[in-house]
C-alpha positions as CSV (number, residue, x, y, z in Angstrom):
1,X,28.5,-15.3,54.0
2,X,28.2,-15.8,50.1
3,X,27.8,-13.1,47.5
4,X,24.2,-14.2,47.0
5,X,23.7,-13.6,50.9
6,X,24.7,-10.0,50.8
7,X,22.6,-8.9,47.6
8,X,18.8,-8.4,47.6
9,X,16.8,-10.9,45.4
10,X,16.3,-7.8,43.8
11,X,19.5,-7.5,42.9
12,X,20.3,-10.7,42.2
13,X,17.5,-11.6,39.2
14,X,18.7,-8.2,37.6
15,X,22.1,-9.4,37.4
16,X,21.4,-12.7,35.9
17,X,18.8,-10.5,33.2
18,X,21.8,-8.5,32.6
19,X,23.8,-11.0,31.8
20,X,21.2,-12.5,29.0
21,X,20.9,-9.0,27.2
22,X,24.0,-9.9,24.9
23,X,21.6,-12.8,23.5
24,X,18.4,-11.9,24.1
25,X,16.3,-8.8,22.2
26,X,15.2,-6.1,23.9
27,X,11.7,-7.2,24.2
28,X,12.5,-10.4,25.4
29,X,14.8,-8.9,28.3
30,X,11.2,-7.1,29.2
31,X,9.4,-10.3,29.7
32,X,11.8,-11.6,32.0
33,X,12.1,-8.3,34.4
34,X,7.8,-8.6,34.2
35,X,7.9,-11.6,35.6
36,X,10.6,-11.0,38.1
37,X,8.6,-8.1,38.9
38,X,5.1,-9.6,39.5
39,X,6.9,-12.5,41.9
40,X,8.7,-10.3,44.0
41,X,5.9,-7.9,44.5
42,X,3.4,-11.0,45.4
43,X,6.5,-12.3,47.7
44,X,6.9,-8.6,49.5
45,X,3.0,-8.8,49.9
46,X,2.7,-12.2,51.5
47,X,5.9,-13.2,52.8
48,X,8.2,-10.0,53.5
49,X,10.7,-12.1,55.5
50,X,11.8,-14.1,52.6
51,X,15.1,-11.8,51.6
52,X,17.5,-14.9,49.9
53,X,17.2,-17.6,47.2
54,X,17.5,-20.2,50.0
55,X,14.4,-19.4,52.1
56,X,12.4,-19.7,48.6
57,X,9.9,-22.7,48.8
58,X,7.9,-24.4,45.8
59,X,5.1,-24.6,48.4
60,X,4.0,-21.9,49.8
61,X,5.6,-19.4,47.8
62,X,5.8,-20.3,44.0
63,X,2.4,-22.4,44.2
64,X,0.9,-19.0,45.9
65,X,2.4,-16.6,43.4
66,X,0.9,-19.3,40.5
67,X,-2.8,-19.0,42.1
68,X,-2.5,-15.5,42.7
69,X,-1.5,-14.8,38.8
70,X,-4.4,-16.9,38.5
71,X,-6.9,-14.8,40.6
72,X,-5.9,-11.3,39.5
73,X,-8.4,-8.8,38.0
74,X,-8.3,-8.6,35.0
75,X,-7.1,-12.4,34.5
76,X,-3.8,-13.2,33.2
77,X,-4.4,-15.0,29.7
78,X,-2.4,-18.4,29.5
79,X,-0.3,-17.6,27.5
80,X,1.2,-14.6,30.0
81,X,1.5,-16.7,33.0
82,X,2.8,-19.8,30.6
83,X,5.0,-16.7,29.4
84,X,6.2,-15.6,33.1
85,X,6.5,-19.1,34.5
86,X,9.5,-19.8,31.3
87,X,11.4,-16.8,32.0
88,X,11.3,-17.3,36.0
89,X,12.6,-20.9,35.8
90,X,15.3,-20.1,33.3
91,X,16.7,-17.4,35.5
92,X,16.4,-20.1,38.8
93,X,17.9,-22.6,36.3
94,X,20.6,-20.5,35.1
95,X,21.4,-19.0,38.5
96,X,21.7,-22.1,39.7
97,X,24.2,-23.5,37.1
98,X,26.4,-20.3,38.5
99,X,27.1,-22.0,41.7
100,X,23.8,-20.7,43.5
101,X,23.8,-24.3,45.2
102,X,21.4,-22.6,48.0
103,X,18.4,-22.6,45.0
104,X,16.1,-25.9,46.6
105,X,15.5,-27.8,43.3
106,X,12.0,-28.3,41.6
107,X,10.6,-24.5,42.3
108,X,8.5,-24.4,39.1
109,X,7.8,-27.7,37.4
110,X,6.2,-28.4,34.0
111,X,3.3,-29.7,35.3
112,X,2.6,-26.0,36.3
113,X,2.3,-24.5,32.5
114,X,-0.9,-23.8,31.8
115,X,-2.1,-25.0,28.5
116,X,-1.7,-22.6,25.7
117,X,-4.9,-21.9,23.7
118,X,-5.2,-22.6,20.1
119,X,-5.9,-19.5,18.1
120,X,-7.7,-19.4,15.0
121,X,-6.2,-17.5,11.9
122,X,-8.3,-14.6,11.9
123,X,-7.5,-13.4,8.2
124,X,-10.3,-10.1,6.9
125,X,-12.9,-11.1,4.9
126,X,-12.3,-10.4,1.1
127,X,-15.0,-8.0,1.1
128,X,-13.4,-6.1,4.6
129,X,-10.0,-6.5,2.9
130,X,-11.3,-4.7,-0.9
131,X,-12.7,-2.0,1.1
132,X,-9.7,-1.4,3.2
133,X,-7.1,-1.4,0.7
134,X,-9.0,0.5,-1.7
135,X,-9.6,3.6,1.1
136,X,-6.0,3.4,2.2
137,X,-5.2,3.9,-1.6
138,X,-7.5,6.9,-2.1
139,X,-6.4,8.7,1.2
140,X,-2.5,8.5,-0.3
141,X,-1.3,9.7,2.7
142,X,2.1,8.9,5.0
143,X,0.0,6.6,7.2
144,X,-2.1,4.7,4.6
145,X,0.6,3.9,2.8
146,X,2.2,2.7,5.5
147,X,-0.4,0.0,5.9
148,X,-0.5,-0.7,2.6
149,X,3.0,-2.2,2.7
150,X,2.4,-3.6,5.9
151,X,-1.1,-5.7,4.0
152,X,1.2,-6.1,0.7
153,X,4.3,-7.6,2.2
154,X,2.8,-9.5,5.4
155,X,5.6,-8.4,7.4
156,X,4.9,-7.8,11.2
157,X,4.7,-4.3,12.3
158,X,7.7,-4.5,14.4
159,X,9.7,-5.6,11.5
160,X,8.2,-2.9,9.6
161,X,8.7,0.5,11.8
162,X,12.3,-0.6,11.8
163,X,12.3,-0.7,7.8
164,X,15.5,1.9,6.8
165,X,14.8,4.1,3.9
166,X,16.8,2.4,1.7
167,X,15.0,-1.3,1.9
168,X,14.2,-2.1,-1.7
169,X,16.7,-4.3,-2.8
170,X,17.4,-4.6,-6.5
171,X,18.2,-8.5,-7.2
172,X,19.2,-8.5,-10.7
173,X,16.4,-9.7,-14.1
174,X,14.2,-7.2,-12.9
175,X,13.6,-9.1,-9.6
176,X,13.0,-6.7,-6.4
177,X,12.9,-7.7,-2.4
178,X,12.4,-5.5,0.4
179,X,15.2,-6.4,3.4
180,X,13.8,-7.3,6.8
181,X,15.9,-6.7,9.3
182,X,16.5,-8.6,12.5
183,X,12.9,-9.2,13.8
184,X,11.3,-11.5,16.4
185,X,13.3,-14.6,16.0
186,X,16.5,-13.2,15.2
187,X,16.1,-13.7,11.8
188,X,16.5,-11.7,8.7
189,X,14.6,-11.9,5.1
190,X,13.7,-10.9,1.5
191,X,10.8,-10.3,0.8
192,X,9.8,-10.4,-3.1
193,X,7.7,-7.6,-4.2
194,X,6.2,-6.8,-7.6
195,X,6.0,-3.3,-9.3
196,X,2.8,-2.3,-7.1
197,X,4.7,-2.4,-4.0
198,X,7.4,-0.5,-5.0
199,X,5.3,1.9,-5.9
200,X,4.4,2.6,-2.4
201,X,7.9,2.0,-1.1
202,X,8.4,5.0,-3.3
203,X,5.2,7.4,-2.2
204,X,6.9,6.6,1.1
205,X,10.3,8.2,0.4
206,X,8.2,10.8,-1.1
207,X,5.3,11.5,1.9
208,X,8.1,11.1,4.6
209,X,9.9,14.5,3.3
210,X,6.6,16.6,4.6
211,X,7.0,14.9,8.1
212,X,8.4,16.7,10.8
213,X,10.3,13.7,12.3
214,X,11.8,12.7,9.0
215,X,14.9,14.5,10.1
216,X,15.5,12.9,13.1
217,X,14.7,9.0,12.1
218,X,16.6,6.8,9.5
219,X,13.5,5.0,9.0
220,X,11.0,4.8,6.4
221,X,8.3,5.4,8.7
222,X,9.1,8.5,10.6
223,X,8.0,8.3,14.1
224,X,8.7,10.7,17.5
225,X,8.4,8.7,20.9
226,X,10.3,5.0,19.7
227,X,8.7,2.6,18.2
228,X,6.3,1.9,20.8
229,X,4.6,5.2,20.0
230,X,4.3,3.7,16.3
231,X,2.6,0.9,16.7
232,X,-0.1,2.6,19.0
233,X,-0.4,5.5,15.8
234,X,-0.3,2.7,13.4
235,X,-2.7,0.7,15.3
236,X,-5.1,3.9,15.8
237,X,-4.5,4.6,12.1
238,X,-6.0,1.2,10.9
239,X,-9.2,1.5,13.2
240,X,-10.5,4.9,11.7
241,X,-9.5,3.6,8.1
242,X,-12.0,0.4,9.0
243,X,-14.8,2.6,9.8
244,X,-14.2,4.9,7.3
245,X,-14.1,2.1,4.9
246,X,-17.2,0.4,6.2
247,X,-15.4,-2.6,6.9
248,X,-17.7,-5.4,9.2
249,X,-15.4,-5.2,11.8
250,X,-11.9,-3.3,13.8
251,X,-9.1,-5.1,13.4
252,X,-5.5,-4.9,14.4
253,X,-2.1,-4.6,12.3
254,X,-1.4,-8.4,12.7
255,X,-4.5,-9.9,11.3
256,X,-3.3,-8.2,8.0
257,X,0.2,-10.3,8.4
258,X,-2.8,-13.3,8.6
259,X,-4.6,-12.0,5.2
260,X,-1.5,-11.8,3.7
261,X,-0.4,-15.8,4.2
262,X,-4.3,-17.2,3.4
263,X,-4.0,-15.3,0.1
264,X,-0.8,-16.6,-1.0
265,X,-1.5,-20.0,0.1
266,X,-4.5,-19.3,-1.9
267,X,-2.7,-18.3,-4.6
268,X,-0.3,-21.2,-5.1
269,X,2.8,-20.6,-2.9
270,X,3.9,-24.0,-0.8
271,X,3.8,-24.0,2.5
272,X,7.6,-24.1,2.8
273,X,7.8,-20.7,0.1
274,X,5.1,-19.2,2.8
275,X,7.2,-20.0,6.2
276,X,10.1,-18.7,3.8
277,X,7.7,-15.3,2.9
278,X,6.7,-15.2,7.0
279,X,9.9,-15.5,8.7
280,X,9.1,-18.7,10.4
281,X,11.5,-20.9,12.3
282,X,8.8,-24.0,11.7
283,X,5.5,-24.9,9.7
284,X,3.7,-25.3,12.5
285,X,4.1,-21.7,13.1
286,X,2.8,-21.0,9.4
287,X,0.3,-22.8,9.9
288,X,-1.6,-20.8,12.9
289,X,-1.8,-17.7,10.2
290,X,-3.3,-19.3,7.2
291,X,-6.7,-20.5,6.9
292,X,-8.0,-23.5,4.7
293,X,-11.7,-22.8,3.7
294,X,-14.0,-25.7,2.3
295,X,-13.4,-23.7,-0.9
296,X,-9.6,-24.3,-0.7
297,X,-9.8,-27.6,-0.2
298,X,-12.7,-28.1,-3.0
299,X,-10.1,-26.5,-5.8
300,X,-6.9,-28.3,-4.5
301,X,-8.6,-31.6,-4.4
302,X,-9.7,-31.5,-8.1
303,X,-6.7,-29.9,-9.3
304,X,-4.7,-32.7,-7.7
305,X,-7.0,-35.2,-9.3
306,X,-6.2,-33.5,-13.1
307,X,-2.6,-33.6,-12.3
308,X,-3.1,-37.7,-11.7
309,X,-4.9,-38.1,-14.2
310,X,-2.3,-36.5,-16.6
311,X,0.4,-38.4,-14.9
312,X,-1.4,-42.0,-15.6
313,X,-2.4,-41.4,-19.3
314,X,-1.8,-44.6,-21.7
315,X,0.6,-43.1,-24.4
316,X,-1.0,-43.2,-27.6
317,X,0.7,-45.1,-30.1
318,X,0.8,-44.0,-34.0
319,X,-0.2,-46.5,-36.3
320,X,0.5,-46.6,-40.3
321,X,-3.1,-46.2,-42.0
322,X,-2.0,-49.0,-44.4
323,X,0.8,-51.3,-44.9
324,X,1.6,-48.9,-48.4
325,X,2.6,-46.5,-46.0
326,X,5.3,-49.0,-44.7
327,X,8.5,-48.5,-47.2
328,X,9.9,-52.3,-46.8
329,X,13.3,-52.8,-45.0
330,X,14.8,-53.3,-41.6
331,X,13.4,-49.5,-40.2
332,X,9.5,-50.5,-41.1
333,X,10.0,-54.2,-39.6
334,X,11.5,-52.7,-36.5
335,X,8.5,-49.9,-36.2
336,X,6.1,-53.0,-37.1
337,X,7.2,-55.3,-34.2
338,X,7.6,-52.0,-31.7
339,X,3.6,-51.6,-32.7
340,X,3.1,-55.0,-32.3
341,X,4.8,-55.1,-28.5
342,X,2.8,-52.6,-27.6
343,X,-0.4,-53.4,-28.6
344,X,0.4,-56.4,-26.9
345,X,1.6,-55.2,-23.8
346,X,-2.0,-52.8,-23.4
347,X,-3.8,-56.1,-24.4
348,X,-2.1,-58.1,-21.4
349,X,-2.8,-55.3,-18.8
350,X,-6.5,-55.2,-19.4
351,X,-6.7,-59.2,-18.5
352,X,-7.3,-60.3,-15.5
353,X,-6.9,-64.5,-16.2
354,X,-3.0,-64.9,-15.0
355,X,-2.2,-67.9,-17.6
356,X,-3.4,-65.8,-20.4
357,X,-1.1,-62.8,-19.3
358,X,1.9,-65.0,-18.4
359,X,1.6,-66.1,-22.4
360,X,1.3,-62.8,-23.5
361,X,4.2,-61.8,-21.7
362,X,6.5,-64.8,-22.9
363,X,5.5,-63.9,-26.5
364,X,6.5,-60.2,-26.0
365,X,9.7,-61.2,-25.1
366,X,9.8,-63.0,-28.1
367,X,9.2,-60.1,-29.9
368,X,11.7,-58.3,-28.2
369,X,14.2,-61.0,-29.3
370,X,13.3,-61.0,-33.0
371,X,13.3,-56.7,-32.8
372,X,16.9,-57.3,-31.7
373,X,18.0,-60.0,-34.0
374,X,16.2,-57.5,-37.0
375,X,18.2,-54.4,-35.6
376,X,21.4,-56.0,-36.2
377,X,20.5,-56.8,-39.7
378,X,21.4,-53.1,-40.1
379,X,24.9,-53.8,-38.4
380,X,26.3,-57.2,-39.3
């Protein structure tokens, strides 16, 4: 009887979990045991006699557990069951390249992902976004200010409630970052700020003395109960300022990350300078938080146009009013035949008979041969 034989399946998808939390974040590790969770709890409800990895069947037991994920009340959203369906094959994958030769291959396919919707950037509406910045600036208080570093630096909120006190980063030439630490893609980042922001980093250090958890957390924003608990008060927090504000609509922390990359994108930075701002792996990913108005693409279009236009202009070429200007001597021969090339040379592009240009080019290199015979008059 094999290891796997004597362990509960339980057991056994825990132990391969475990064995990805050197790699993995916490919140990853979560997604995994969910979807450990909601198979073996469909599997004890339908099949209770399947107790190993070798009894487990593509049909009936992953293509029911699929349909039920499908059926449940309220529905799973695609991209949770596309979510649970990743981390289950991995671990069958991964249990399998460990010498679980009992696993029957082709449990979960591809073919079973569900498509993942396309979602809109949803970034506020610059009236929505006035209103809300300028009430979180006249409340002043630990909480506003907290979202107003969270609108002014576009960094996600996770990111943000692990923010030490001693972020600001002083880069040298009066240049200024705040330091993101690892976040969602295992990344870290600097994020420029200007004199505004550090302003409210610094009403942060200030408000965060009067809080009674200040004591207990290293981080700028204070907060009993785990980070978890923060994002639900942060989240709360934002709601009552968008009513109180008269804002259109509620809104969540992340669609201020969203505001944040349409206005610098608005505002000149590159695409590659906003995945750079974002903490992006890819562009593609950038591009799902900025939106592109008929406006936007109005402005870029003529600017681009100017900047073509300047890039084809004819030189202008200075001509002598008279010939008494010309002081005789090899310099005013050599300027007269460079004037006389190039009114040439605009004269031949603006023709369109070929013989006529072909003879207008011979006779500027002619010119060209008597500039250089004239040039070394100067140097025998």
């Amino acid at each position: 009887m094999s290891q796997s034989d004597r362990r509960s399946l339980e057991q056994i998808f825990q132990a391969q979990i475990d064995t990805l939390a050197t790699t993995l974040m916490p919140g990853s590790l979560h997604n995994y045991q969910d979807a450990v969770k909601s198979f073996l709890r469909y599997l004890r409800s339908r099949y209770p006699g399947v107790r190993s990895l070798a009894a487990l069947r593509r049909d009936p037991h992953f293509l029911g557990w699929l349909k039920h994920l499908c059926e449940q009340d309220p529905p799973l959203s695609n991209g949770t069951r596309l979510l649970y369906l990743v981390c289950f094959r991995r671990l069958l994958n991964d249990l399998a390249l460990n010498g679980e030769d009992s696993i029957s291959p082709g449990l979960i396919l591809r073919t079973d992902f569900p498509p993942v919707h396309h979602h809109l950037p949803k970034p506020l509406s610059p009236e929505d976004d006035r209103l809300l910045q300028q009430h979180l600036r006249d409340q002043d208080d630990l909480r506003s200010n907290a979202l107003l570093l969270l609108r002014a630096t576009g960094m996600r909120i996770g990111e943000f409630l692990r923010l030490p006190t001693d972020c600001l980063r002083h880069l040298g030439d009066g240049q200024w970052a705040i330091h993101v630490p690892l976040g969602k893609l295992r990344t870290e980042r600097l994020v420029p700020v200007d004199d505004d922001i550090r302003r409210i980093h610094a009403r942060l250090l200030l408000l965060r003395q009067y809080s009674a958890a200040a004591t207990q957390s290293p981080f700028l924003l204070p907060q009993l109960g785990g980070h978890h608990a923060g994002y639900w008060v942060l989240r709360k927090a934002l709601a009552r300022a968008a009513r109180a504000a008269g804002c259109s609509a509620l809104f969540n922390p992340h669609r201020l990350r969203h505001t944040y990359a349409t206005e610098m994108l608005r505002a000149g930075v590159s695409l590659p300078g906003l995945m750079q701002l974002l903490g992006h792996k890819t562009l593609g990913m950038t591009l799902c938080y900025v939106q592109v108005s008929q406006t936007d693409l109005q402005r870029q279009y003529h600017l681009a146009r100017q900047n073509l236009a300047g890039l084809h202009t004819v030189p202008q070429l200075v001509i002598a009013d008279s010939a008494a200007d010309l002081t005789p001597g090899v310099p005013a021969i050599a300027q007269a035949l460079a004037t006389t090339r190039h009114l040439v040379e605009m004269y031949r592009r603006q023709l369109s008979d070929d013989q006529a240009c072909r003879k207008l080019q011979r006779l500027a290199k002619r010119l060209a041969k008597i500039a250089h015979e004239v040039a070394r008059l100067d140097n025998p």
